[in-house]
N, C-alpha and C positions, 0 to 999 in steps of 0.2 A: 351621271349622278346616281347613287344608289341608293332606292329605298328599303329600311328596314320592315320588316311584318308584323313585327312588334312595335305596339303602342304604347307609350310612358304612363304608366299611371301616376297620379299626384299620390303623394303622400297624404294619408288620410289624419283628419283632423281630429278625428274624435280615435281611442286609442281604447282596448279592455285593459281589464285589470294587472291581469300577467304584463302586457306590454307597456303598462305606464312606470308598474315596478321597475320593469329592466329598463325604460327609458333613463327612470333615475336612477339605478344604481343600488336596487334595496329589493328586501324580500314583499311578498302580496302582504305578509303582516306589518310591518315597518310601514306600507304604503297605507292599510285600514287604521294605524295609528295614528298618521297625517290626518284622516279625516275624520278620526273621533274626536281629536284637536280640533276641529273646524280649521284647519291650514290648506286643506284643497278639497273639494266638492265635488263631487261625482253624479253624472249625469246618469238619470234615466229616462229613455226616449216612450211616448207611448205606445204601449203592444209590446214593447220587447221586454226581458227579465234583466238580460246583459248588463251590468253599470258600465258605464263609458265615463273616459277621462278627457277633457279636450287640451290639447298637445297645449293650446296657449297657457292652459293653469300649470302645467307644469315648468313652462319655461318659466312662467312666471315666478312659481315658486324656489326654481335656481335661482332668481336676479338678487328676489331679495335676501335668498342666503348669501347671494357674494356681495351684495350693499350691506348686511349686519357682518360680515366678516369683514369688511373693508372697513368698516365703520369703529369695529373693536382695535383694532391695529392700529386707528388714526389716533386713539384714545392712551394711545402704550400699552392696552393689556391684550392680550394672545390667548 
């Protein structure tokens, strides 16, 4: 059996700014525009400057785009 020497790292929960943009798909401005909306919320940890995103607000905020888009469709309008 063969051991690898590399350890897996977990995928980190809390994500920056650059990385939550490319998570979803969008520029860092598109992303500060979500959160002058109040649509996603941005962590600051104590001591650090960093804004942090946690990966679950952003899935989160997929789902409920795809439940208002699914939701528009069931209604007939597109």
């Amino acid at each position: 059996m063969a051991f690898s020497s590399v350890k897996e790292q977990p995928e980190a929960r809390l994500v920056g700014r650059e990385a939550a943009a490319t998570y979803l798909d969008m520029t860092t401005r598109s992303l500060d525009r979500l959160v002058r909306k109040g649509l996603l919320r941005p962590i600051r940890l104590d001591g650090l400057r960093r804004v942090m995103f946690d990966r679950a607000d952003l899935d989160a905020l997929i789902d409920a785009g795809k439940a208002g888009a699914s939701g528009e469709m069931a209604d007939g309008q597109a």
